[in-house]
C-alpha positions as CSV (number, residue, x, y, z in Angstrom):
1,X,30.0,-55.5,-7.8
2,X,29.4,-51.7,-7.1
3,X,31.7,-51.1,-10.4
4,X,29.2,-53.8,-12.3
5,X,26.0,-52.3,-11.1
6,X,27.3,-48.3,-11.9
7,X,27.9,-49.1,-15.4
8,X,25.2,-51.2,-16.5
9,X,22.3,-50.4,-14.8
10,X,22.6,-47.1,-12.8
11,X,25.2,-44.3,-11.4
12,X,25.6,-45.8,-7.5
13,X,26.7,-42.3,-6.7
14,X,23.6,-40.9,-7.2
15,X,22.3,-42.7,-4.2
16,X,24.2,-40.6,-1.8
17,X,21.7,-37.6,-3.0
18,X,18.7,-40.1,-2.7
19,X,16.7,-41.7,0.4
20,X,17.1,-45.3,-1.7
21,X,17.9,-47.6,1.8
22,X,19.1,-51.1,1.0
23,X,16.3,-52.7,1.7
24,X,14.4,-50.9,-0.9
25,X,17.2,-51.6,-3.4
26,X,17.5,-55.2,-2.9
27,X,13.5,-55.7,-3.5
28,X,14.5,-53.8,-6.5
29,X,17.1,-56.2,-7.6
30,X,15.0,-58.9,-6.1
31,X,12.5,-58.5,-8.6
32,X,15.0,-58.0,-11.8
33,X,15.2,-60.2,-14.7
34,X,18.5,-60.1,-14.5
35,X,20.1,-60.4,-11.4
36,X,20.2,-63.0,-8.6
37,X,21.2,-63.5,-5.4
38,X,24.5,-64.8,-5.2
39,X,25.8,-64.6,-1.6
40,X,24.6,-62.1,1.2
41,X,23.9,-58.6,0.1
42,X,25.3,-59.1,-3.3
43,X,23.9,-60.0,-6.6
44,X,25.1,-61.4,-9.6
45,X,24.1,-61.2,-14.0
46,X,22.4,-64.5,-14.2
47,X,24.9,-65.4,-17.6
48,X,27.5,-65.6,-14.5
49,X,25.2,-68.3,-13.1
50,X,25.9,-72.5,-14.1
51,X,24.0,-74.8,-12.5
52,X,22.9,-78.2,-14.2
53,X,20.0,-78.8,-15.9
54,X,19.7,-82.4,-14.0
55,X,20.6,-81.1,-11.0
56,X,17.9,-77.7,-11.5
57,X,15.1,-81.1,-11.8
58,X,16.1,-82.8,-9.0
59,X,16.4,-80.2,-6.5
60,X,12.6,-79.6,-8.5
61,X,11.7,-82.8,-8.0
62,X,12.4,-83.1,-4.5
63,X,10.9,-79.9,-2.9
64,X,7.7,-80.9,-4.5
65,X,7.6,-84.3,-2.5
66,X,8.9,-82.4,0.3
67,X,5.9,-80.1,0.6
68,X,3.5,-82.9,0.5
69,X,3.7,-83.3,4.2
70,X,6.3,-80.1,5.4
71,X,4.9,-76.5,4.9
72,X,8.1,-75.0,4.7
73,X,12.0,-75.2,4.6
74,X,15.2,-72.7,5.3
75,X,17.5,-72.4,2.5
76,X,20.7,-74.0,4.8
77,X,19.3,-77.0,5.1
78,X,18.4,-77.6,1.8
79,X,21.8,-75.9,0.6
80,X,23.4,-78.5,3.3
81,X,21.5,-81.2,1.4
82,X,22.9,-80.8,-2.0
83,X,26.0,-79.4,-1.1
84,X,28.2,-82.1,-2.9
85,X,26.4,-82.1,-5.6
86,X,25.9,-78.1,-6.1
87,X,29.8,-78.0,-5.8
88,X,30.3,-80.4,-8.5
89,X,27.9,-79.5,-10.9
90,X,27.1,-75.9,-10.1
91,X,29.3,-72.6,-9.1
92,X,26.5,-72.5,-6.1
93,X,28.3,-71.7,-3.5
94,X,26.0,-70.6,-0.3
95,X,22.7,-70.6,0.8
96,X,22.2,-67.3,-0.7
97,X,23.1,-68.5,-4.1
98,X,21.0,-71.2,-3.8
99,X,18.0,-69.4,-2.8
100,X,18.4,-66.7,-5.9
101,X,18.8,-69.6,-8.4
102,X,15.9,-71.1,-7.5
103,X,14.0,-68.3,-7.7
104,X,15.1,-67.4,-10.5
105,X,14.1,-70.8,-12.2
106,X,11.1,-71.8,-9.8
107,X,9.4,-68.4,-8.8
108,X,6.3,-69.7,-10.6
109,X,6.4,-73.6,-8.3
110,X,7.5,-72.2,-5.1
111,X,7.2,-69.2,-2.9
112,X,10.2,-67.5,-1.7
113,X,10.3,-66.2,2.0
114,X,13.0,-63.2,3.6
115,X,15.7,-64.5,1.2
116,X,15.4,-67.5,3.9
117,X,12.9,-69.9,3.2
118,X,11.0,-71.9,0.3
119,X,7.5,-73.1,0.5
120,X,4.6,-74.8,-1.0
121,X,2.7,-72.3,-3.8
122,X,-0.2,-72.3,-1.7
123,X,1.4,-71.7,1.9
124,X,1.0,-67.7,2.7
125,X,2.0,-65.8,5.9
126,X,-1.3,-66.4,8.1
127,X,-0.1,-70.3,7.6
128,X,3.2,-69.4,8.9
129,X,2.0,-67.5,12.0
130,X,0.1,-70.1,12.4
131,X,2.6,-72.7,12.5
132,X,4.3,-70.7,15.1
133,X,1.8,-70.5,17.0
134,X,1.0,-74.1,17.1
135,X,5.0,-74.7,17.9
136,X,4.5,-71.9,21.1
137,X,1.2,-73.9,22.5
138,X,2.4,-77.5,22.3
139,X,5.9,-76.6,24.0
140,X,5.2,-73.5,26.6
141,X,3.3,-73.4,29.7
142,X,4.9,-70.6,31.1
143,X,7.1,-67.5,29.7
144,X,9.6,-68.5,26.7
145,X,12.6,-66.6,25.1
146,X,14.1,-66.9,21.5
147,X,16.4,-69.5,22.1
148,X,13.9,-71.8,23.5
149,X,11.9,-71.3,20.0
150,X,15.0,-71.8,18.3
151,X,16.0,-75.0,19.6
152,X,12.2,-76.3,17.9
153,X,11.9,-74.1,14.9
154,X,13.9,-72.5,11.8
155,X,11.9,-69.0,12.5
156,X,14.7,-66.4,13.3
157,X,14.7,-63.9,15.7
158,X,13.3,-60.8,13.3
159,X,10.7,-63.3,12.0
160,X,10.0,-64.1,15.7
161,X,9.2,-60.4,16.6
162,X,7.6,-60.2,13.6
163,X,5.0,-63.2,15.0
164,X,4.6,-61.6,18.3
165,X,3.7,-58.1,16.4
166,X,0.7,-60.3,14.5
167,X,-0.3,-62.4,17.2
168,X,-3.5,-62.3,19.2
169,X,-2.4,-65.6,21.1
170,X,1.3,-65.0,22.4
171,X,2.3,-61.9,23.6
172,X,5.5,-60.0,24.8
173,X,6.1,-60.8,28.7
174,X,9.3,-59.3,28.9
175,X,11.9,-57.5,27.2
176,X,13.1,-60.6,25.9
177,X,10.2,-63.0,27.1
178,X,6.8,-64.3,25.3
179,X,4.0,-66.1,27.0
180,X,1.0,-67.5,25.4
181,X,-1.9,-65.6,26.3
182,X,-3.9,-68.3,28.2
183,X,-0.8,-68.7,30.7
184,X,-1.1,-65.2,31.5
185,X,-3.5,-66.0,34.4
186,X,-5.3,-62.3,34.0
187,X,-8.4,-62.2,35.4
188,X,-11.3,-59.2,35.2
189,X,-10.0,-57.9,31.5
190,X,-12.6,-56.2,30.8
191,X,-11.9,-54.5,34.6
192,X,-8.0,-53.7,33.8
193,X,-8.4,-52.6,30.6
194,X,-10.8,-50.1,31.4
195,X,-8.5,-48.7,34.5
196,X,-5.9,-48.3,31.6
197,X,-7.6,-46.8,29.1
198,X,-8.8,-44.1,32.0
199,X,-5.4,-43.4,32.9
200,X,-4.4,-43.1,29.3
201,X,-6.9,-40.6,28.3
202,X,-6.4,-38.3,31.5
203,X,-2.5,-38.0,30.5
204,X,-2.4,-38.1,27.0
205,X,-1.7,-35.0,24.8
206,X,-1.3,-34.6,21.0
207,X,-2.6,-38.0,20.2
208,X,0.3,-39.9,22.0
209,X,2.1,-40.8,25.1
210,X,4.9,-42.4,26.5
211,X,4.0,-45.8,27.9
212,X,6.5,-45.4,30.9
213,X,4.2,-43.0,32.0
214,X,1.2,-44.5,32.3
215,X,2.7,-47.8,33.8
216,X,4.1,-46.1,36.4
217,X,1.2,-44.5,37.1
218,X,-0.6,-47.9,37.5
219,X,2.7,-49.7,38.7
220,X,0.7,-51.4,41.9
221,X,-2.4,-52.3,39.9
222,X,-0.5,-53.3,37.6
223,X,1.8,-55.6,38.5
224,X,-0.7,-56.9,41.0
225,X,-2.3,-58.2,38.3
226,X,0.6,-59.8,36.6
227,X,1.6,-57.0,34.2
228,X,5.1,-56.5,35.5
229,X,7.1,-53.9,32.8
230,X,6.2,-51.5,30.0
231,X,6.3,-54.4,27.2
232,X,3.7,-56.7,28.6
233,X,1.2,-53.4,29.5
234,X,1.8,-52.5,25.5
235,X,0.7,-56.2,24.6
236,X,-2.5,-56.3,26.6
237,X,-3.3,-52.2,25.4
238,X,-2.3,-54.0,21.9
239,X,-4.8,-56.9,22.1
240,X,-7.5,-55.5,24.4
241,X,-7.9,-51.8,23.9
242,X,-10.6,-50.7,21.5
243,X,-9.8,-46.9,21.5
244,X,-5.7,-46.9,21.5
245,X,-3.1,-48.7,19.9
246,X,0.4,-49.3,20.8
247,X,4.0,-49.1,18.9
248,X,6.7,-51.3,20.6
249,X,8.9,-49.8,18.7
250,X,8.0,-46.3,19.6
251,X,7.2,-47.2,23.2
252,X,4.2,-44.7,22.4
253,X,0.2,-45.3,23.0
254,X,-2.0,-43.5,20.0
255,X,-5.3,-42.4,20.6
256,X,-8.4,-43.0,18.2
257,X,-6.3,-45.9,16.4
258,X,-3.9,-43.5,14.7
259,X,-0.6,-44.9,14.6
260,X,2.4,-42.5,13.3
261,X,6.0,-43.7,13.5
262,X,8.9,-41.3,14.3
263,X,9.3,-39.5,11.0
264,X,5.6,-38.9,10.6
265,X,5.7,-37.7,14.6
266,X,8.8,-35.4,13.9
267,X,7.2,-33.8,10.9
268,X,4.2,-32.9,12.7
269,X,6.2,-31.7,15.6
270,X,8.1,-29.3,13.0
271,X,4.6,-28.6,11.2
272,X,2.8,-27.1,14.3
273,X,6.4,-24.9,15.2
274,X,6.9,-23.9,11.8
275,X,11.0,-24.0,12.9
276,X,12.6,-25.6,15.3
277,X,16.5,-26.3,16.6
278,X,18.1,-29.3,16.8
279,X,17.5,-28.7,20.0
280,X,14.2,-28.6,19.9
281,X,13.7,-31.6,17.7
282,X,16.8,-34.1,20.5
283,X,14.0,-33.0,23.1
284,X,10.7,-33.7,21.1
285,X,12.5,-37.3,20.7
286,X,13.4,-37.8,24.0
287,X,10.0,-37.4,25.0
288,X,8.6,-39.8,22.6
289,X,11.2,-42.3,24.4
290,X,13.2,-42.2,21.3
291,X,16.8,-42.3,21.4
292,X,18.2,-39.5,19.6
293,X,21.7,-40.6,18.4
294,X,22.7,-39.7,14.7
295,X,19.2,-37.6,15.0
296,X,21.4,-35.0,12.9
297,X,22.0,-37.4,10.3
298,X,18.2,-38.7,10.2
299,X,16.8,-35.3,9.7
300,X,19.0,-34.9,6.7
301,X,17.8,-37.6,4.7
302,X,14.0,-36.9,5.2
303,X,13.2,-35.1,1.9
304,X,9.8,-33.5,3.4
305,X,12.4,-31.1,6.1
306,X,15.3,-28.6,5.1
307,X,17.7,-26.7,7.2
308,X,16.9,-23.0,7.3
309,X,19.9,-22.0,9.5
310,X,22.4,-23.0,12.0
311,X,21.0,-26.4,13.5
312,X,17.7,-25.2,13.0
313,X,15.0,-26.8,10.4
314,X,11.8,-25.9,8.7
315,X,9.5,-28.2,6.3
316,X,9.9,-27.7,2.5
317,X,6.2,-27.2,2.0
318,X,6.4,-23.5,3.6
319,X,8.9,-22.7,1.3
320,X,7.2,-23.8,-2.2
321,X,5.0,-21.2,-2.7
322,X,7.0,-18.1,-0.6
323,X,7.7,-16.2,-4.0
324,X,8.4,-13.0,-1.8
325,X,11.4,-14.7,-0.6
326,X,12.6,-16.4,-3.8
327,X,12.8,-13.6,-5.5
328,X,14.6,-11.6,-2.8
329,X,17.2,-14.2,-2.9
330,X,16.9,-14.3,-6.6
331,X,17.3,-10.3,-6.6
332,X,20.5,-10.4,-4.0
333,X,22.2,-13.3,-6.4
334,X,21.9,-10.8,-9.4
335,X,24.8,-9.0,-8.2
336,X,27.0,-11.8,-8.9
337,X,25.3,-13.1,-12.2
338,X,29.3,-13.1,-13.4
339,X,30.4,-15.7,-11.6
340,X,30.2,-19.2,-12.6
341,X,30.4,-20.2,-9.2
342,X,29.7,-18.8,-5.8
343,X,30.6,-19.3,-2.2
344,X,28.2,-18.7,-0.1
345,X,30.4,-17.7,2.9
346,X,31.6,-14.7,1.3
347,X,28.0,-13.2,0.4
348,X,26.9,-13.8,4.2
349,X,27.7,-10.1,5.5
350,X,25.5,-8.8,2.7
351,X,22.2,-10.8,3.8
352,X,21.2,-8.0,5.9
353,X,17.6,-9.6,6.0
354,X,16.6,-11.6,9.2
355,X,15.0,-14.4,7.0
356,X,17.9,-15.1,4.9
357,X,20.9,-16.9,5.5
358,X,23.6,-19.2,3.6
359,X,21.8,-22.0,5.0
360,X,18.5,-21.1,3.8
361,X,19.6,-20.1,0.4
362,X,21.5,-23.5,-0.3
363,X,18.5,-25.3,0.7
364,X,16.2,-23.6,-1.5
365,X,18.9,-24.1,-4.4
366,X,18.7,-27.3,-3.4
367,X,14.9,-27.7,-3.9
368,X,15.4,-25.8,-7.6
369,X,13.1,-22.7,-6.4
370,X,15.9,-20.4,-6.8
371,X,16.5,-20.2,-11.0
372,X,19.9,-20.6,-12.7
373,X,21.3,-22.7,-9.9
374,X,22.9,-25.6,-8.3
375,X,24.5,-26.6,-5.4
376,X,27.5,-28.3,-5.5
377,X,27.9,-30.8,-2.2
378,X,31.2,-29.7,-0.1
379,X,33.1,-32.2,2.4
380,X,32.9,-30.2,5.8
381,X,29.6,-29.9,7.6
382,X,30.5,-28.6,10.5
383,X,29.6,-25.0,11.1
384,X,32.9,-23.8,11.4
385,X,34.6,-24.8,8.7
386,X,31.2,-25.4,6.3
387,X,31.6,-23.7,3.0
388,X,28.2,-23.9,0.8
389,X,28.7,-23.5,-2.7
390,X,26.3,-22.8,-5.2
391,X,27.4,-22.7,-9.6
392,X,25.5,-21.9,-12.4
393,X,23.5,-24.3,-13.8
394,X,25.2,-24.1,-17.2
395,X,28.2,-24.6,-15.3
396,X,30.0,-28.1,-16.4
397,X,31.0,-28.6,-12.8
398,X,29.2,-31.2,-10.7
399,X,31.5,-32.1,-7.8
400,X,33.7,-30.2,-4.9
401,X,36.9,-31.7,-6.3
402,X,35.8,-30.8,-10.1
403,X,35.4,-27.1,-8.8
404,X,39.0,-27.3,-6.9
405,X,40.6,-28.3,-9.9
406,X,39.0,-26.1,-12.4
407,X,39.7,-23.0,-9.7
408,X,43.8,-24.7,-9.9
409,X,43.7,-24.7,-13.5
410,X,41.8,-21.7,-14.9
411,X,42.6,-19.2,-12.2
412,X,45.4,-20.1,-10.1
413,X,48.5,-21.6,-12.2
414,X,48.1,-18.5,-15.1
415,X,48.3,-15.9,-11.8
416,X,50.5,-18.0,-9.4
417,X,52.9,-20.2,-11.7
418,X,55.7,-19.0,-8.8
419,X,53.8,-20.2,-6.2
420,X,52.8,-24.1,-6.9
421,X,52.8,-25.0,-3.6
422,X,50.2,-26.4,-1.0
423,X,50.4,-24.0,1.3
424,X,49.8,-20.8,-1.2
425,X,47.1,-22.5,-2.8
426,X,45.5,-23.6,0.1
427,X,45.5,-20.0,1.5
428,X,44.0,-19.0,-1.9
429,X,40.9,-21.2,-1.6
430,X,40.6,-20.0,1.8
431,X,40.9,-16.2,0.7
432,X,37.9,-17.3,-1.7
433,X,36.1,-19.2,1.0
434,X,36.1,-21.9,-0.7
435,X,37.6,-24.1,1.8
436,X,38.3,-23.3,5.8
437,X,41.6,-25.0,5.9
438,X,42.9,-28.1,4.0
439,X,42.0,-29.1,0.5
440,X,40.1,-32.3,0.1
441,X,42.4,-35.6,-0.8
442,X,40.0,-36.3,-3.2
443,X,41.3,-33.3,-5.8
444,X,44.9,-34.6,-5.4
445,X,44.0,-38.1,-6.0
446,X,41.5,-37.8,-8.8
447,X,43.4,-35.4,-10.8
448,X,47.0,-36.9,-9.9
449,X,48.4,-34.1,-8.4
450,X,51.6,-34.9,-6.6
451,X,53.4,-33.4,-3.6
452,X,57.0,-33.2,-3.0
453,X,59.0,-33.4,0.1
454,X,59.0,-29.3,0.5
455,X,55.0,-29.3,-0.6
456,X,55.6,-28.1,-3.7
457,X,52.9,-29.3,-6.3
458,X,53.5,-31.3,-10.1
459,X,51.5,-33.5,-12.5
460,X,50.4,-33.0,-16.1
461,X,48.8,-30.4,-15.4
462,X,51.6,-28.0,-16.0
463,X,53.2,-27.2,-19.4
């Protein structure tokens, strides 16, 4: 599939330089003329697709008796219906495939739900909420979990939270409890609220605030009035409070109505500090009761924030208009306007100027401000053994490995033909700080360079 998709509709590589997530790139394929669904995750050219004509009718046929007294059905047990048939007289082979086929054929008859469900043309997603709700009331008096909804609806968990999120009539009780609203037994709202919203606006800084804090600052009032935990205070803040709002995925109260989600948070939080460590930023999170795993990794797909040194990050938009410092970089890369390439390692004891460091040039490269440029992506982040390389932009070289080989082949075999082994060139990209220790396996297995038992290097490379 990834081999399919590369050559006939775009370079899936270049989605490793991009913030495209995959649920941004299967609405995208979701809305092709050409592709379906064909099992989870993975789409199919719809000339792969057979299905019979007869078959395309009945299946037609019967979802429009169907919704004449249902509102709405999964794709399993619809696939689970035909399933002898679709075997016979189809290469359907799933749910999945049935639900892209049917779109495909019946998007104009039928609405298509989360790559899930099919319903009536005229059902929407208040009707749906609605439903649920209607399924909560009839069956709960008291509080209710996801498998008790599952054992009387098709609505999966994701879609439940998703209900509770919309919902002014069932809330979240627990962590993993719902109640409806009217067996919540609270008394004086207007009383509570009001005690809340106090406590809120005495503690609350920079538009936000933890919500541990504020329930444990209410903890006895609180649970005296039947709001035990943190998740049932953010539902009645949620559906009572006029002058904040809550995230329950942030765990954060906003003040004045203005919701921000992490990214939005962190890049205000970098805004106002102008630069800030990794530190800094692990901290910031914590505090927003964020967990900060991978926090690394985030920051580097968040196009609006660059790193301007060691672990330590700025916002691009300080940068775009700081021609002073462009063309200080632009004057220090003049004395190597020679080289086709450049490692940035081995210029780093000439940047005698506190502002300016292999980090901060690379990142500027990066976001094209620095003229006649580009910046070639290396294997190693970590500090020690990182290696930032920039090449000319004329330069036919596009990749780490493409730079490796064209360093073997230009510069290395003419001087070295004597020493073809690993070890001596290995120390020569080092030398050139092009590496810090080993050679990527990606050079030796996309230009078929072989190793012998005493590490001595061959392949058609050498005449």
């Amino acid at each position: 599939m990834k081999n399919l998709l590369s050559e006939k509709y775009f370079d899936i590589l270049k989605l490793k330089k991009t913030n495209i997530t995959f649920r941004s790139l299967s609405s995208s394929f979701d809305n092709s003329k050409y592709l379906v669904l064909s099992d989870r995750g993975t789409y199919t050219h719809i000339d792969n697709v057979y299905i019979s004509k007869n078959l395309l009718n009945e299946i037609k046929e019967y979802l429009y008796n169907y919704f004449k007294i249902n509102d709405i059905i999964p794709t399993y047990k619809l696939f689970e219906m035909f399933k002898e048939k679709l075997f016979n007289y189809s290469n359907c082979l799933n749910k999945y495939s049935l639900y892209g086929i049917l779109k495909y054929y019946f998007s104009n008859d039928f609405k298509f739900k989360e790559g899930a469900f099919i319903t009536s043309s005229s059902y929407n997603n208040d009707t749906i909420l609605e439903k649920f709700e209607e399924i909560c009331y009839k069956n709960f008096d008291s509080s209710f979990n996801f498998k008790d909804i599952r054992k009387l609806s098709y609505f999966e968990k994701y879609k439940i939270d998703n209900f509770i999120e919309r919902s002014k009539k069932i809330i979240r009780y627990d962590k993993y409890d719902y109640i409806n609203i009217r067996d919540l037994n609270l008394k004086n709202v207007d009383i509570i609220i009001k005690k809340i919203e106090l406590e809120i606006e005495k503690n609350i800084s920079k538009d936000c605030i933890n919500i541990e804090k504020i329930f444990q600052r209410l903890k006895i009032f609180l649970i005296t009035h039947n709001i035990n935990n943190i998740y049932c205070l953010g539902s009645i803040i949620k559906l009572y409070s006029n002058k904040y709002l809550y995230s329950q995925r942030t765990k954060l109260i906003y003040s004045n109505g203005i919701f921000k989600n992490k990214k939005e948070l962190l890049i205000d939080f970098i805004r106002i500090n102008h630069t800030v460590s990794l530190s800094d930023i692990n901290n910031y999170i914590k505090k927003l009761g964020e967990k900060t795993n991978s926090m690394k990794n985030y920051i580097n797909i968040l196009d609006e924030i660059i790193k301007v040194d060691y672990e330590k990050y700025s916002l691009k938009e300080f940068y775009l208009n700081n021609f002073e410092l462009i063309n200080t970089i632009e004057n220090i890369l003049e004395n190597y306007k020679n080289e086709d390439y450049l490692s940035l390692e081995s210029i780093k004891l000439s940047l005698n100027k506190k502002n300016i460091n292999i980090y901060l040039i690379e990142s500027l490269v990066q976001m094209n401000l620095i003229s006649g440029y580009k910046s070639i992506e290396t294997y190693n982040k970590n500090h020690k053994y990182y290696r930032p390389i920039i090449v000319k932009d004329n330069f036919d070289i596009n990749t780490f490995s493409e730079l490796i080989y064209y360093i073997f082949k230009n510069e290395y075999i003419e001087e070295n033909i004597d020493k073809l082994t690993i070890k001596d060139f290995s120390n020569y990209l080092i030398n050139k700080n092009i590496i810090y220790s080993s050679i990527p396996c990606d050079f030796f297995k996309n230009y078929n360079i072989k190793i012998d038992e005493f590490g001595r290097l061959g392949g058609d490379y050498i005449k």
